[in-house]
C-alpha positions, 0 to 999 in steps of 0.5 A: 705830300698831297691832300686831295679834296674829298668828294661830298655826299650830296648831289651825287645821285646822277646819271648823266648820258653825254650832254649837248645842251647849250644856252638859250643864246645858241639853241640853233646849234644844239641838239634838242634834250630828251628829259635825261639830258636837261642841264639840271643846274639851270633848273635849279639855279635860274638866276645864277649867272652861269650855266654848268653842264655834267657829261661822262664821256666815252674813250677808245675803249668804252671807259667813260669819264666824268666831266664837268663843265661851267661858263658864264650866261651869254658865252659863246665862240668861246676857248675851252680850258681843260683840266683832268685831275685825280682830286674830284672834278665835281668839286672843282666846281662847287667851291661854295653854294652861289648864284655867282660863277666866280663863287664856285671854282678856284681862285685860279679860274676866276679871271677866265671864267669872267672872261667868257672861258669855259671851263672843264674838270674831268676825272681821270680813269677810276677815280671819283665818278669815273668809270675803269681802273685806276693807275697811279701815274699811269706810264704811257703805252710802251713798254710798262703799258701795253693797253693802247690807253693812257693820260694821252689818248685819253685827253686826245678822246676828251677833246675830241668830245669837247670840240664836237659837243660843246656849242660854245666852243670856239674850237680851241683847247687849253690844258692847265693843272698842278701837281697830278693835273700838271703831269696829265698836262704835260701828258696831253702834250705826247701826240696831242690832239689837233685842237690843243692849241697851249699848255700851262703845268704847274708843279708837274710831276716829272720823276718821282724817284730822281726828285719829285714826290715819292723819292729824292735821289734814293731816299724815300719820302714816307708820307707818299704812303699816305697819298697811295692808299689815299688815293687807292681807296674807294675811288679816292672817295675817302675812307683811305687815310691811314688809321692814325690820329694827329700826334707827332709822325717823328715818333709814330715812324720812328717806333714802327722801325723800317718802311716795310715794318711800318707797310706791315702795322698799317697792313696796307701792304696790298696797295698796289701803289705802296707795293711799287715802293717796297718792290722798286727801290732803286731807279731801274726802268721800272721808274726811268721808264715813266719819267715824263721828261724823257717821254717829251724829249723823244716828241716833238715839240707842238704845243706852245707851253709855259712850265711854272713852279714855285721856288719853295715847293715841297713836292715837285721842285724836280719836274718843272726844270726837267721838262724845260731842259727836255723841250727847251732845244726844240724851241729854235725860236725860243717862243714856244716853250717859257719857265716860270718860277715864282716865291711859292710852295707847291701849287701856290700859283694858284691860290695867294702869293703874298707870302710865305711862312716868315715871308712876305713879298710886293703884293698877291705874286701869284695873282699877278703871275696868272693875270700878267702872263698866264691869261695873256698866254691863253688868250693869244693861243685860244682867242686869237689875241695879241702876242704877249711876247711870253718871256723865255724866263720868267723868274722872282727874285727873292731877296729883292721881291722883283719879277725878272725876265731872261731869255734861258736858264740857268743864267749864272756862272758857276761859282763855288762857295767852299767849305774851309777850316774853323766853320768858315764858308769862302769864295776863296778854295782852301789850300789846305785839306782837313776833315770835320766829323760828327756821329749820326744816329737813327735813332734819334734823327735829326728832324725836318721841322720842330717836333712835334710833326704831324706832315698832315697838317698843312699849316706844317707841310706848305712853308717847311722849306722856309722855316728857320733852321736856328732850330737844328744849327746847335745839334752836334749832328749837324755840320755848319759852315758860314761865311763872314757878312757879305760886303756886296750883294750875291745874286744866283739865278739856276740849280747850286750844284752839291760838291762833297767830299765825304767819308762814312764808318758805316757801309751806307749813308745819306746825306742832306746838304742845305744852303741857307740865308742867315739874316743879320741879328741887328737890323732887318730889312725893310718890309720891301725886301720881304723881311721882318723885325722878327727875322734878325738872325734868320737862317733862312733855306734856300735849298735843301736836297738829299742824296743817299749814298748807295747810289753813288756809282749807279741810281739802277745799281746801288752798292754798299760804300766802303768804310772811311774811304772819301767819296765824291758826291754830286748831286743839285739843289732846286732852282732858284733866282735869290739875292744875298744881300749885304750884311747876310752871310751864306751857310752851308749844312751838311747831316745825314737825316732829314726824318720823318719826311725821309725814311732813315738809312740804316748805315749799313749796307741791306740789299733792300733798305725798305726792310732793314731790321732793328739791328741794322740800323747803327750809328755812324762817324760822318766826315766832311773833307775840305780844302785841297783836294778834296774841296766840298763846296757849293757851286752856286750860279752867280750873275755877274 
């Protein structure tokens, strides 16, 4: 779910033309200001030690573009950092009223705008103070875009302006951006523009059916309502939000019933990017046609690029090491494409990697990842500086809180962890077979976090995937196995994979499987290894993935399951570098509700799920089949 920053009243009456001003340092290079293009900030701000300089720049088709552009006095021969976002660049230049340029952009920028960087925000198309239509996700030209224009010729026109207009520059460009801005990176990629030299997405979004933001394999996340209508009205300006106030989601949606019955009380049906929702729910080209992942594997590799995201991240674990798997086999020297992933929520990169929720690791991790490998990177690309020799893999144990190097991903062997008789989690495959069940009920849904929920609040939505679990363990809904105390350390560095076995009463069914860290009930770690004396008998997730049942045979084609008959489901977790240390024991949980971050199967088979009826939803006996030949287990990439 994202939260996008909302524009501000004040200094919004411009009307910037294309801008060529420059420093006094370089006024031989630039064209003379006419009294319409005067950099107003240098008027306003003459002690301020940096300049900023507004323009709206013409694309291909007339559209112009609202950008923004600030450097520190004194700079020039300089690289051009870009970034195009759906969030408001305006604001990304006006974090406080200052004098001081590291003042007044993120935490993120400051190293480079010390550094002599200039740094770029521009809005995409339709939002904020840019001019056209707004698509959310706009698909590239092909087949779902037949206008000659997408996020690709768009960043290819706004580099093209940016080296030619910008006196400074050194010629060079590099895109960055998380999340939406780490999509429009990845998109700057496709049949980039000759001066994109490097590239850095964070968090991108890849596949917003197959696991990032809008649905994981099937099931549908509801707060991504939010975000369409947000992000559909009044030019994301605000004014978009749904008509509720803080109160308890799990309730709220509950009551409403079925996604379409909740579209119809908020009447926000006529959203455009709501209506691709209720009308698209299986994967169908529809969505594999806009998968971004698929789009970079049908392109060559040109741009050296270091693809980043957290470990814990809550929106887009899916994309990242989707594009890495697309652009990876073109990298025959394994020096132009790198993977990062550090202890983050989504887009923690940017901010401050201390911590996370119960968490804490050795020092500002996401700082050091920025200064240590992200600055280096750029700098080699941009500024003609030294190699910095960008490790292939990067990745932070968590667990052990250190920082390891590997020259690809994943690294583990594929080990499973069985589920076994008596609630028991083994190395060792069960001989004999046998079944645990339990009755899953929509209405009263197992909850993602303690209720009550409110997933507009950040201080909920950013550590969800960290939190404790003790707080569903004891529901009679939900299935846990768990091993004996460890009597030596298990490392995993890549994607568990799902193995089950399992049979439903029902004609659909989801289910959710967690892997989890229980953290012995004596004695805690030391503070080095991230825990805390409050952690005793943490269950402490290390992935959590939902598969939804109609899908089973086909994510295009999705069919009713047949009542009692076992199914084999597979399906991974997101990727992860973790340490099981001695003493902690490994769980595994299986339910079949995660709500209200997920819509609710009715668990019987309706041709669209986002309109089953009151009646439809039913409850269900959920049985787990394991040992023999129909081990479930997870297969977890263990170092050897």
């Amino acid at each position: 779910m994202k939260n996008p920053k909302r524009a501000l009243p004040h200094l919004c009456a411009f009307a910037l033309l294309t801008v060529t001003a420059a420093t006094a340092q370089n006024t031989a290079r630039v064209t003379p200001m006419t009294p319409d293009v005067v950099d107003k900030y240098e008027q306003m701000l003459p002690s301020a030690d940096f300049i900023r300089r507004e323009a709206m720049i013409p694309m291909r088709d007339g559209v112009k573009l609202y950008t923004t552009f600030v450097m520190k006095k004194g700079t020039h021969d300089a690289p051009i950092l870009l970034s195009r976002t759906p969030y408001d660049a305006y604001e990304s230049t006006h974090r406080i009223p200052s004098q001081r340029i590291a003042n007044i952009v993120d935490a993120m920028d400051i190293e480079f705008v010390e550094d002599h960087y200039i740094r770029v925000y521009q809005d995409i198309r339709g939002l904020h103070r840019s001019e056209g239509e707004y698509v959310m996700n706009r698909p590239i030209v092909g087949p779902l875009n037949d206008t000659g224009i997408d996020e690709s010729t768009d960043a290819y026109d706004t580099i093209e302006w940016l080296v030619k207009n910008i006196p400074e520059s050194n010629g060079n460009v590099g895109i960055i951006g998380s999340s939406y801005l780490g999509f429009t990176t990845l998109a700057a990629e496709i049949r980039p523009h000759p001066a994109l030299k490097a590239a850095v997405p964070e968090s991108p979004m890849v596949d917003g059916w197959m696991g990032d933001d809008w649905f994981h394999n099937g099931a549908f996340r509801v707060s991504s309502l939010d975000y369409a209508v947000g992000q559909s009205t009044n030019k994301a300006n605000g004014g978009g939000e749904f008509a509720l106030d803080a109160g308890d989601d799990y309730t709220r949606y509950l009551e409403a019933g079925s996604v379409g019955d909740l579209v119809r009380i908020l009447r926000i049906g006529h959203y455009p990017g709501v209506r691709k929702f209720l009308e698209n729910p299986a994967y169908t080209e529809f969505w594999s046609l806009q998968a971004v992942d698929k789009w970079l594997a049908a392109e060559p590799l040109e741009v050296p690029t270091l693809i980043e995201l957290g470990q814990w991240d809550q929106e887009d674990s899916y994309g990242g090491p989707a594009v890495y798997r697309a652009m990876e086999p073109k990298d025959k020297n394994n020096n132009m494409v790198s993977l990062a992933i550090g202890p983050w929520r989504h887009s923690g990169a940017n901010h401050y990697g201390y911590d996370l929720g119960a968490l804490t690791f050795t020092g500002d991790t996401a700082r050091e990842w920025r200064v240590k490998y992200v600055k280096p990177f750029f700098d080699h690309w941009l500024k003609g500086g030294p190699d910095p020799h960008t490790p292939p893999v990067l990745t932070y144990a968590t667990g052990i809180n250190e920082w390891e190097i590997s020259q690809h991903w994943p690294v583990g062997k594929p080990t499973p962890v069985y589920l076994a008789a008596q609630g028991m989690v083994t190395f060792e495959k069960p001989a004999a077979s046998g079944r645990y069940e339990y009755v899953s009920d929509p209405a009263h849904p197992v909850p993602f976090i303690p209720r009550p929920i409110d997933m507009s609040d950040p201080l909920q939505w950013k550590p969800w995937l960290v939190h404790d679990q003790r707080f569903v363990t004891d529901r009679p809904d939900v299935a846990s196995w768990k091993s004996a105390p460890l009597t030596k350390a298990v490392h995993i560095m890549g994607a568990p994979e799902v193995e089950l076995f399992a049979a439903t009463s029902g004609t659909d069914s989801d289910w959710v499987v967690k892997l989890i860290d229980v953290y012995p009930d004596d004695v805690p770690e030391p503070a080095a290894q991230g825990s805390k004396p409050s952690m005793a008998g943490y269950e402490l997730p290390i992935g959590i993935e939902i598969f939804r049942g109609r899908y089973l045979k086909s994510f295009a084609v999705p069919a009713p399951l047949v009542p009692g008959k076992v199914e084999h489901y597979h399906w991974t977790l997101p990727n992860v570098n973790h340490v099981f240390l001695p003493g902690h024991r490994i769980m595994v949980q299986v339910q079949s509700t995660l709500f209200p971050l997920y819509d609710r199967n009715p668990q019987t088979w309706v041709d669209n799920i986002m309109y089953a009826k009151p009646d439809d939803y039913r409850k269900a006996t959920q049985s787990i089949a394991f040992g023999g030949a129909t081990a479930s287990a997870v297969v977890l990439p263990v170092v050897q």
